[in-house]
VOGU-3710 file (C-alpha; in Angstrom, 3 decimals, decimal comma):
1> xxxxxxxxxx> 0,000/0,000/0,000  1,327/3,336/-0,759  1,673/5,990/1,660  -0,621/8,116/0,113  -3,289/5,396/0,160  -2,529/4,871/4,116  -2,776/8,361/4,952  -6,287/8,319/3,029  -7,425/5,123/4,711  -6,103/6,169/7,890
11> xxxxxxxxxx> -8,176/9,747/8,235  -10,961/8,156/7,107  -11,514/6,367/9,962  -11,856/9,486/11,625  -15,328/10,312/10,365  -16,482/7,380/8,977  -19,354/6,833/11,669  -20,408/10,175/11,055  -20,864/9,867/7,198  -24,281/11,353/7,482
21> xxxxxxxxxx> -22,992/14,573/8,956  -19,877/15,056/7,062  -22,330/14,805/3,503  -24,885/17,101/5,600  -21,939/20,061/6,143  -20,316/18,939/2,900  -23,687/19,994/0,254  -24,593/23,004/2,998  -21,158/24,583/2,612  -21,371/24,457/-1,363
31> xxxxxxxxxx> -24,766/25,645/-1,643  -24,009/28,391/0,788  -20,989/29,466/-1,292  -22,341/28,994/-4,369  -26,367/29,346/-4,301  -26,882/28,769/-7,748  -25,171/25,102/-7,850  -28,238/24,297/-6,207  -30,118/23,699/-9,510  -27,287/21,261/-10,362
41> xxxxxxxxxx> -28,939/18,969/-8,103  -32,450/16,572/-7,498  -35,086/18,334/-5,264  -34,993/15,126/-3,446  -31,605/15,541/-1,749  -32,303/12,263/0,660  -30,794/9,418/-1,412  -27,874/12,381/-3,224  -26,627/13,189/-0,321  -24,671/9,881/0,525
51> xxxxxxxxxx> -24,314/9,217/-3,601  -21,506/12,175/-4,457  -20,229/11,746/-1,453  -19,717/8,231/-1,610  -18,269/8,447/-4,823  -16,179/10,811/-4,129  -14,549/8,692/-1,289  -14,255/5,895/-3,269  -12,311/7,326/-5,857  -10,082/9,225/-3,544
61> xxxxxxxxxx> -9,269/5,503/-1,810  -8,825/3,589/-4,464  -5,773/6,121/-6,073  -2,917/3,557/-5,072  -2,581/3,642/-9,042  -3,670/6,262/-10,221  -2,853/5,138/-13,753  -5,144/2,029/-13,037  -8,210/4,477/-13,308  -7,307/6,615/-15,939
71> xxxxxxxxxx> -10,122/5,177/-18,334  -12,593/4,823/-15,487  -12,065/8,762/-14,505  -12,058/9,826/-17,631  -15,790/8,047/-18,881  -16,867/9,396/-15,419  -15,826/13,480/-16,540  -17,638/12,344/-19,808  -20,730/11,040/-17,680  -20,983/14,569/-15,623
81> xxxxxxxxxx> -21,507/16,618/-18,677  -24,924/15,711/-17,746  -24,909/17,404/-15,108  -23,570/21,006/-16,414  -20,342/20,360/-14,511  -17,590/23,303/-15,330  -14,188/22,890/-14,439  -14,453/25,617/-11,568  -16,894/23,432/-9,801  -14,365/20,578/-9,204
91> xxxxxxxxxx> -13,037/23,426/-7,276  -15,886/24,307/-5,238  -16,361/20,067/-4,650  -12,738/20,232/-2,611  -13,008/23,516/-0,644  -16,331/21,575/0,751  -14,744/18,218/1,099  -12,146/19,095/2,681  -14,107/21,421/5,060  -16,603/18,650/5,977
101> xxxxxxxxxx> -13,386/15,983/6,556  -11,756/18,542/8,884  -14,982/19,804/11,171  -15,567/15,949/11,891  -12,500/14,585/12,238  -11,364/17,458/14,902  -8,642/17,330/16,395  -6,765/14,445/14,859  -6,649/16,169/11,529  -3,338/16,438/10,317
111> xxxxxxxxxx> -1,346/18,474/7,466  -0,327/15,489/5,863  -4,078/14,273/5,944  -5,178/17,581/4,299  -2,290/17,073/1,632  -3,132/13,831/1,043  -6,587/14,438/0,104  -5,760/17,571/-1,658  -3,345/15,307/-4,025  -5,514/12,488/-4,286
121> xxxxxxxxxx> -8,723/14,959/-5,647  -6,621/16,959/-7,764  -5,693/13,897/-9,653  -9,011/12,913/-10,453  -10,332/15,993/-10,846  -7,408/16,544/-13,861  -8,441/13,252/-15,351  -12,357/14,368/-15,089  -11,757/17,479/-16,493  -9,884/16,121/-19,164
131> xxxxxxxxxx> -12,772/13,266/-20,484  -15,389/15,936/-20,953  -12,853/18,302/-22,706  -12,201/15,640/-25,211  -15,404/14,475/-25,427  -17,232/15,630/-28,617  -20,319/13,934/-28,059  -23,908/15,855/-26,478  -23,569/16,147/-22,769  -26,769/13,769/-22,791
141> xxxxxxxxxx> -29,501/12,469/-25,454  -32,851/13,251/-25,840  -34,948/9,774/-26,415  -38,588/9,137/-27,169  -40,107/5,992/-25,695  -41,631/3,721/-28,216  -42,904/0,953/-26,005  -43,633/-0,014/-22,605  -44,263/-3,691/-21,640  -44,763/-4,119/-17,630
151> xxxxxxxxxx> -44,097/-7,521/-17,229  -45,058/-8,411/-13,550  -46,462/-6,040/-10,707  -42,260/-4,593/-10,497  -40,715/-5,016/-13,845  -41,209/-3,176/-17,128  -39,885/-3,299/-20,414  -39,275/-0,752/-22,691  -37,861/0,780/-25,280  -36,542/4,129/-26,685
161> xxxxxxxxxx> -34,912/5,773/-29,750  -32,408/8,755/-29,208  -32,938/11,547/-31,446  -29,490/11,663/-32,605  -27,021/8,372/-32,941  -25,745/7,308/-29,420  -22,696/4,811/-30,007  -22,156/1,907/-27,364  -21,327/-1,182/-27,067  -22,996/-4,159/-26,435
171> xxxxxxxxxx> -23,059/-5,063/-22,271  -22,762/-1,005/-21,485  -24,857/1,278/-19,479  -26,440/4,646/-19,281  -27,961/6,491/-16,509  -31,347/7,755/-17,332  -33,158/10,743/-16,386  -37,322/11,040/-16,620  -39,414/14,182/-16,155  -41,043/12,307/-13,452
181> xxxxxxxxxx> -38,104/12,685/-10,990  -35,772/15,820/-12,688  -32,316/15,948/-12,360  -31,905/12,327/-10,271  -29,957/10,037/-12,656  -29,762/6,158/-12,482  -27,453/3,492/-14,383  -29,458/0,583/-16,864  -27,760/-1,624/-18,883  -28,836/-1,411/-22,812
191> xxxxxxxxxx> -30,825/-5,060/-23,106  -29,723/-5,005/-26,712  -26,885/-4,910/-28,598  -26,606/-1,224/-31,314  -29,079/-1,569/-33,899  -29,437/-0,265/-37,513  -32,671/1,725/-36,224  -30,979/3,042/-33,566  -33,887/1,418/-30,694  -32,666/0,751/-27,429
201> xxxxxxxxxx> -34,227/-1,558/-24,968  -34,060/-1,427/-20,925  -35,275/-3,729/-18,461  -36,339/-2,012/-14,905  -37,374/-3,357/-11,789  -39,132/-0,551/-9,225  -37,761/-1,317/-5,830  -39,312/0,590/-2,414  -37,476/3,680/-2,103  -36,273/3,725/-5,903
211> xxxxxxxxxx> -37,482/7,031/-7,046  -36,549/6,536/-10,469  -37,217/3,195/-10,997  -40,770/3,694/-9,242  -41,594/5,999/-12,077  -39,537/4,001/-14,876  -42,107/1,254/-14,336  -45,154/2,807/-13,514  -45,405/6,348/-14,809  -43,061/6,343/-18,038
221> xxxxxxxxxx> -45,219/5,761/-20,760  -45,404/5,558/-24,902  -44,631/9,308/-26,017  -42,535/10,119/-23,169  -39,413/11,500/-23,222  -36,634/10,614/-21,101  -32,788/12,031/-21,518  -29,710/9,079/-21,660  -26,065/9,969/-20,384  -22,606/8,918/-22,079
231> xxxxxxxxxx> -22,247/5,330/-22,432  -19,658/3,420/-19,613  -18,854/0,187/-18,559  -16,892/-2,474/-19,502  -19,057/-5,485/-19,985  -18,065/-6,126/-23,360  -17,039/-8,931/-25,441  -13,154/-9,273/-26,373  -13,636/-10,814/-30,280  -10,334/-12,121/-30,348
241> xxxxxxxxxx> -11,553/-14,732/-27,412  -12,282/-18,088/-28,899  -13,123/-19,425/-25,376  -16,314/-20,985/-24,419  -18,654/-18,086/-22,349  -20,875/-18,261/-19,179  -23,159/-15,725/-18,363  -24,421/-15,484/-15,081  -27,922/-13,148/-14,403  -29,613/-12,484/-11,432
251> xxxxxxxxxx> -32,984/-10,394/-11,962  -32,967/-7,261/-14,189  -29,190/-8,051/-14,312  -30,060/-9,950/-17,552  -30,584/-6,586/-19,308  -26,390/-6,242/-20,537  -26,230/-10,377/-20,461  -29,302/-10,237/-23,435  -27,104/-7,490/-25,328  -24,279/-9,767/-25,696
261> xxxxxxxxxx> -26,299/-12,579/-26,635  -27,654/-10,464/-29,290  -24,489/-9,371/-30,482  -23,008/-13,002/-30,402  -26,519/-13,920/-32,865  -24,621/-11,663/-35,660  -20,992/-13,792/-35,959  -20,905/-16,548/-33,609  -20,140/-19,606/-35,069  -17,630/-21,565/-32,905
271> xxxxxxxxxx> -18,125/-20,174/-29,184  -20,498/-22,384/-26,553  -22,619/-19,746/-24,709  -24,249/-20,966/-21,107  -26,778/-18,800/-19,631  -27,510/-19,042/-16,080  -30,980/-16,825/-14,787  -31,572/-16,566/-11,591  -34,500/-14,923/-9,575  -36,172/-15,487/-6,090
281> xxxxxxxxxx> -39,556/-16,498/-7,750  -40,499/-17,758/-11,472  -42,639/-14,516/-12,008  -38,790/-12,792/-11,739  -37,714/-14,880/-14,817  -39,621/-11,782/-17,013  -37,641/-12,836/-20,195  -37,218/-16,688/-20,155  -39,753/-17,527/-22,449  -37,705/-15,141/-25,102
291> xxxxxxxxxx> -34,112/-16,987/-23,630  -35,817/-20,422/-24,581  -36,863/-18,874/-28,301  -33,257/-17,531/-28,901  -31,482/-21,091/-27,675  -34,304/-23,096/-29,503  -32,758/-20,555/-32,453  -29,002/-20,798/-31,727  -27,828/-24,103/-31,136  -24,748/-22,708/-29,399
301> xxxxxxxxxx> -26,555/-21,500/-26,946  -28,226/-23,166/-23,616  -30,232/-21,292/-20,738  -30,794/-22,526/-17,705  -33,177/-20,894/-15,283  -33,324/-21,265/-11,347  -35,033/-19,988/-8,364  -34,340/-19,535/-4,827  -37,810/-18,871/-2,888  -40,139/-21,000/-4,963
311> xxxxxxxxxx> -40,037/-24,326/-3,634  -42,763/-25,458/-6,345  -41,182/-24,433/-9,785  -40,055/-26,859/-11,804  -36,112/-25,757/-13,200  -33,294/-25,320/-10,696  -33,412/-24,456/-7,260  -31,213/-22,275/-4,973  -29,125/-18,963/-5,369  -28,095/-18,689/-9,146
321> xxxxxxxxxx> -23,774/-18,558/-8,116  -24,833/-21,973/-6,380  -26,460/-23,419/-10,185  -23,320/-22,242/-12,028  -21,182/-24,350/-9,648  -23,404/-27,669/-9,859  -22,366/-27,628/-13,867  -19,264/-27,145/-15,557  -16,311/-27,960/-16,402  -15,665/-24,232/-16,333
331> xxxxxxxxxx> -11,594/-23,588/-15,509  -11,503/-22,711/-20,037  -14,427/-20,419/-20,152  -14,847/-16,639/-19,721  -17,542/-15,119/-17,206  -19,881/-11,989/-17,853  -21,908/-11,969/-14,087  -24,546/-9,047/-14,059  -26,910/-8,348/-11,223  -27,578/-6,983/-7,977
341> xxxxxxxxxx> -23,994/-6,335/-5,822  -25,136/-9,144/-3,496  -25,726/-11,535/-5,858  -22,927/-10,271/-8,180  -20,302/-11,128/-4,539  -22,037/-14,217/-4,088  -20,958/-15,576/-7,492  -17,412/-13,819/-7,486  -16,695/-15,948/-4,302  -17,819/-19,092/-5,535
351> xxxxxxxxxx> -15,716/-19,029/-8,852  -13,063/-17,984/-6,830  -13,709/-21,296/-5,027  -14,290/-23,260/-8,942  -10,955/-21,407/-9,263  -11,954/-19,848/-12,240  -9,005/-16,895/-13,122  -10,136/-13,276/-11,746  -8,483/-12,061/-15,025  -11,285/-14,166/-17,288
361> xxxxxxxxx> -14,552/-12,915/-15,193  -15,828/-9,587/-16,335  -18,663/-7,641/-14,006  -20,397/-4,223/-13,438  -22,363/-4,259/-9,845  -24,736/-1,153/-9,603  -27,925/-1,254/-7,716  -31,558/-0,822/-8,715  -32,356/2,508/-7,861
//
C-alpha cells in the first residue's frame, strides 16, 4: 500500500461513523458558497446526499494507481456533462470536502491528511476534467419511448430511440433521467446490442425507495421523453476470445447479459454460450420464455433458469452462483456476471472457489435505484 493510500485510509476512519454529517456540512457549505449550484442537483436531496459523497470517497481511496483508473475517470468526466459540470466546480467540490473531513474529524486532523486528500482529488479531478474536454459527443440524449411492456407487478420493459445516434457497445450502461423525478440520474444496462434503427431496450425493476425506478415502471409511458447519459462500462465482449462463455444473471441483471447474446446472434459460429438466470420467484424470470426462443434458435446457446424462494417451480433451485457451480467444467471459459452487488459477490466468491481466473470474469455491480 502506498503511503498516500494509508494516509487516506487512515483519516478516514476518523469520520467514517459520522458519514451522514460530514455529507450534511459537505452539500450546505457548497450551496451556501455557491447558491446557484443548487439547480445542479435533485429536489430530493435524501438518497444524493450519501451518492456524491460516496463516490467521491471511493475514488479518492482507491488512487494507489492512479494510472489504473485513468479510463474509469475519464468516462466518469464524460458522464458529468450531464450534469452542467464546469471545471471551476471541481473546485468548489474540494473547498467543501475538505471542510466537511476537517470539522468531523477534529482534532486528529493532520497536514499530511489535508495534503493527502488535496493530491488524491486533484488527480481525479485533472483526469475528469480532461474526459469531458475531449469528449465531442452531447452532454446527454434526448430519447422518445416507443414501447412499454410491464411484465409483472415490479418489472417493465421498454424501449426508446435517441434523437441523434448514441454509439455503445454491447453489455454497457447509461444512466437515465425522466421528467417524473428531474435531475436524479440512475445506471441501466442497454438489453440489446446497437441496432441499424438506432432502438434501445431497458429492463427495470421498481424497488421501495427507488425514485426513479418507481416511475420508470409505472409512470413512463409511450410518447414520453426521457434524456440518456454517455455510455460506460466495460461489460463487453473481447472478439479475439475463442473461449467458451458463461453468463451469469440475477434479476434485471439480464438486461447487458441479453445485449451480448444479441451481439453473439450476428458472428458466432464456434463459441459455446451458457446462460444461467436466476431470480427469487419464477414470475422474476420476465424474459425466459424469449431466452428459450433464442437457444431453440441458436444451437450454441443453452439457458438454464433457477429460483431460490419458490419451492414449487419446476427448473433449478437455490441462489443462481450456487447453479453455475453444480455444472461445468468451467476452468476454459470466460464469465460476464450481471446483477444486484449481493448476488454479483455471491458468485465472485464461488468461482473464486471453482478457481476460475479473476483475469477471465468480467462484471459491473450497480444497484436498482
Amino acid at each position: 500500500m502506498s503511503n498516500l493510500s494509508k494516509l487516506l485510509k487512515e483519516s478516514w476512519t476518523l469520520v467514517e461513523e459520522y458519514q451522514d454529517k460530514v455529507a450534511g456540512y459537505f452539500y450546505a457549505r457548497i450551496f451556501l458558497s455557491h447558491p446557484q449550484l443548487r439547480d445542479l442537483f435533485p429536489v430530493q436531496m435524501d438518497v444524493q446526499r450519501a451518492r456524491l459523497l460516496g463516490a467521491i470517497v471511493t475514488a479518492v481511496q482507491s488512487l494507489d494507481d492512479p494510472e489504473r483508473f485513468d479510463e474509469y475517470l475519464r468516462s466518469l468526466g464524460r458522464d458529468h456533462r450531464k450534469f452542467h459540470v464546469n471545471p471551476e466546480h471541481y473546485d468548489v467540490v474540494r473547498v467543501a470536502l475538505l471542510e466537511a473531513l476537517r470539522t468531523f474529524a477534529g482534532e486528529q486532523w493532520s497536514i499530511e491528511y489535508d495534503q493527502a486528500w488535496r493530491d488524491a482529488y486533484d488527480v481525479i479531478a485533472r483526469k475528469m476534467i480532461a474526459g469531458a474536454d475531449a469528449d465531442t459527443n452531447p452532454p446527454y440524449w434526448h430519447a422518445e419511448v416507443l414501447t412499454h411492456e410491464r411484465r409483472g407487478a415490479d418489472i417493465a420493459v421498454f424501449t426508446c430511440r435517441p434523437m441523434q445516434p448514441l454509439e455503445y457497445r454491447a453489455g454497457q450502461y447509461v444512466s437515465i433521467e425522466c421528467r417524473y423525478q428531474p435531475r436524479l440520474w440512475r445506471v441501466y444496462s442497454m438489453a440489446n446490442a446497437p441496432r441499424k434503427d438506432g432502438t434501445m431496450e431497458f429492463h427495470v425493476r421498481a424497488l421501495g425507495a427507488g425514485w426513479v425506478s418507481s416511475a420508470l415502471v409505472r409512470r413512463l409511458k409511450v410518447g414520453d421523453m426521457i434524456r440518456l447519459a454517455a455510455p460506460m462500462g466495460s461489460l463487453t465482449l473481447e472478439r479475439k476470445s475463442t473461449r467458451d462463455i458463461v453468463c451469469v444473471a440475477g434479476g434485471t441483471g439480464l438486461a447487458p447479459i441479453k445485449a451480448l447474446v444479441e451481439e453473439l446472434t450476428r458472428y458466432n459460429r464456434t463459441r459455446w454460450v451458457h446462460l444461467f438466470f436466476g431470480a427469487k420467484h419464477r414470475d422474476d424470470l420476465y424474459d425466459l420464455a424469449d431466452l428459450n426462443r433464442l437457444a431453440a434458435r441458436y444451437p450454441w446457446l443453452s439457458v438454464v433458469s433457477a429460483v431460490s424462494e419458490d419451492p414449487g417451480y419446476g427448473g433449478e433451485q437455490g441462489n443462481i452462483s450456487d447453479v453455475v457451480a453444480r455444472y461445468g467444467p468451467w476452468k476454459e471459459h470466460d464469465f460476464f456476471v450481471s446483477g444486484s452487488p449481493a448476488m454479483v459477490k455471491a458468485t465472485l466468491r464461488r468461482l473464486a472457489e471453482l478457481q476460475i481466473p479473476s483475469i477471465r470474469i468480467k462484471y459491473d455491480a450497480f444497484g436498482d435505484m
